[in-house]
C-alpha positions as CSV (number, residue, x, y, z in Angstrom):
1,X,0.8,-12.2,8.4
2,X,-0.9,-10.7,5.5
3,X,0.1,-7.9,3.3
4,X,-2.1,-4.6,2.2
5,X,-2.6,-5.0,-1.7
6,X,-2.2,-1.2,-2.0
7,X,0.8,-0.5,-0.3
8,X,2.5,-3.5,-0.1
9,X,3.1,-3.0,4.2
10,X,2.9,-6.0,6.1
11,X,-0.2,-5.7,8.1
12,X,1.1,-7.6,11.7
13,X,-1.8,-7.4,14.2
14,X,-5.9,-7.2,13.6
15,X,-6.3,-3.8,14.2
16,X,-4.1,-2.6,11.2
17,X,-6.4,-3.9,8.4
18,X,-9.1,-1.3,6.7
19,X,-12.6,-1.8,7.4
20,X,-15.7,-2.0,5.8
21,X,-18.9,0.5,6.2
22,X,-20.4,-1.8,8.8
23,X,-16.8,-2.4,11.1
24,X,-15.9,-5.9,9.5
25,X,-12.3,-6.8,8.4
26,X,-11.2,-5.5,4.7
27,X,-8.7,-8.3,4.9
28,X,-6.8,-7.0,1.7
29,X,-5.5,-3.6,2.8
30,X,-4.3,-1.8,5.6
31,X,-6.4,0.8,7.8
32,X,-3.5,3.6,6.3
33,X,-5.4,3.0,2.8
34,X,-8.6,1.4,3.4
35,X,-11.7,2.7,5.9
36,X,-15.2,2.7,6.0
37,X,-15.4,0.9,3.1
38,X,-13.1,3.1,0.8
39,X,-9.7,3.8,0.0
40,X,-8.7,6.8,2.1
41,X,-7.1,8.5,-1.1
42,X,-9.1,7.2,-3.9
43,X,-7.2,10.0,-6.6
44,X,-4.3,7.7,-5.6
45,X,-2.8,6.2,-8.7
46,X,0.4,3.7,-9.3
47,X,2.9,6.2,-9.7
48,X,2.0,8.8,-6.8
49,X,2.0,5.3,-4.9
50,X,5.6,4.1,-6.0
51,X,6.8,8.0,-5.1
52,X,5.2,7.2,-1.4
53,X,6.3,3.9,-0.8
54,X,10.0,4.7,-2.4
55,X,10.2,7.9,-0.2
56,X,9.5,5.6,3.0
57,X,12.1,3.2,1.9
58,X,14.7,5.5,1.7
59,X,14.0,7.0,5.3
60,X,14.2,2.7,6.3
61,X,17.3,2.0,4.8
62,X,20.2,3.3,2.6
63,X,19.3,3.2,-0.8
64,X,19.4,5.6,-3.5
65,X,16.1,7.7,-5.4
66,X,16.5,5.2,-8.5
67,X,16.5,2.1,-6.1
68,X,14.2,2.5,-3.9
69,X,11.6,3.7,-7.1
70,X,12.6,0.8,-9.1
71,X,12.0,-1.8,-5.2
72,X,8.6,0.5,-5.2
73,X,7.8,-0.2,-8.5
74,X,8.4,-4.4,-8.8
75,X,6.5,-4.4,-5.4
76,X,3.4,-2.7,-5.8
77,X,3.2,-3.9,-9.5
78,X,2.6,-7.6,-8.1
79,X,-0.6,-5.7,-5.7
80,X,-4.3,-6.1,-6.3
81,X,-5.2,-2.6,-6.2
82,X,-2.6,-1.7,-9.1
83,X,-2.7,-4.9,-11.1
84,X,-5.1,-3.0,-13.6
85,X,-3.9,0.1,-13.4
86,X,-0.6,0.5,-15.0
């Protein structure tokens, strides 16, 4: 199992990682951000991502605004995409 280094979703079966221009693998992030060989939403940046990623943990579990921002924020802070960014 491999992770997508933008959102931080586990990426479980072949068909859920991004792809390249030419069809083959982006084996660092999931077809929800990565296709044709760009991110989907490249005006993405680390904190419109936390806000995302926070607002689908809370829908998954029981956790507050501040917790699931601060889970959202130690997560995708250890991700490729954002290691540069913030």
């Amino acid at each position: 199992m491999a992770s997508c280094q933008s959102c931080g979703i586990t990426i479980m079966s072949k068909d859920e990682f991004g792809k390249e221009k030419n069809g083959a693998l982006k084996l660092d992030y999931c077809r929800y951000c990565y296709d044709k060989g760009a991110f989907i939403e490249p005006e993405m940046t680390f904190e419109l991502m936390v806000e995302k990623v926070a607002s689908a943990m809370k829908t998954n579990k029981n956790v507050s605004d501040e917790a699931a921002r601060e889970s959202a924020t130690r997560l995708l802070g250890g991700l490729k995409r954002w290691q540069a960014r913030h």
